[in-house]
C-alpha positions, -999 to +999 in steps of 0.1 A: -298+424-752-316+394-746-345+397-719-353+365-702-387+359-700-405+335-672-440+316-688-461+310-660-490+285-672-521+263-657-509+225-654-529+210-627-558+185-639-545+186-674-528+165-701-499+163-711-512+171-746-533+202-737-504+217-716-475+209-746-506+228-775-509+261-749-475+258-742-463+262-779-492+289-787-480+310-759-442+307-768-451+318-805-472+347-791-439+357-768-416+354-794-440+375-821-440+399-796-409+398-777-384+386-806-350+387-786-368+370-761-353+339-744-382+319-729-367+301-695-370+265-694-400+261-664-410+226-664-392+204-638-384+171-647-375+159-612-389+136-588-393+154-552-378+142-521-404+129-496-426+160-491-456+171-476-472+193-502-459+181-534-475+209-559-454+232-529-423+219-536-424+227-577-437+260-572-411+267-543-385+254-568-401+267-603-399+305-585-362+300-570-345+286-600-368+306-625-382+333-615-356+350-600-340+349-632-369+364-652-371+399-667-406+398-671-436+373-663-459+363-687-496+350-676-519+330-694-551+355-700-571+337-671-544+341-647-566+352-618-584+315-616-551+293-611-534+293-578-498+290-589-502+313-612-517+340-587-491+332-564-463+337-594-479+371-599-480+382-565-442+370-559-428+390-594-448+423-578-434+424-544-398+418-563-401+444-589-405+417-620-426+434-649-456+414-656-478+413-685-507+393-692-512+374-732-550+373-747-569+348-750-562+322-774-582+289-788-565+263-769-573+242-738-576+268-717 
């Protein structure tokens, strides 16, 4: 069976470049680890309606459309210091979503 696996990751104040290098080192440590593992798809390409709180509105839709889906959260190792990320942790607790967090790597973290 394949578990569906939501990758939660820092992307405020970074590149483009530095997210896309973490963002492959954490998928090949998921997959290494979890081999029947099918990564959702996270990253929204959309523009938002006229918001208030734009960083709101992707998290908002990031946890409806992803999250719920998810079998297990993974969290970059410095989890704790990102507020989405804190905030995806809490939300996949109170719902019963299995969290783990990934070590360290040497990236742009």
């Amino acid at each position: 069976m394949t578990m569906k696996i939501f990758h939660s990751m820092a992307l405020r104040d970074r590149t483009t470049e530095q997210i896309d290098s973490d963002r492959t080192a954490h998928h090949a440590w998921i997959k290494e680890n979890y081999p029947n593992a099918e990564i959702l798809t996270t990253f929204i390409n959309e523009t938002p309606p006229h918001v208030k709180e734009v960083p709101l509105w992707y998290f908002g839709k990031g946890v409806a459309e992803h999250l719920s889906q998810a079998d297990l959260l993974v969290l970059p190792h410095n989890w704790n210091t990102v507020r989405g990320v804190r905030c995806e942790k809490y939300i996949a607790e109170e719902y019963g979503v299995p969290v783990i967090v990934m070590p360290r790597f040497k990236s742009t973290e």
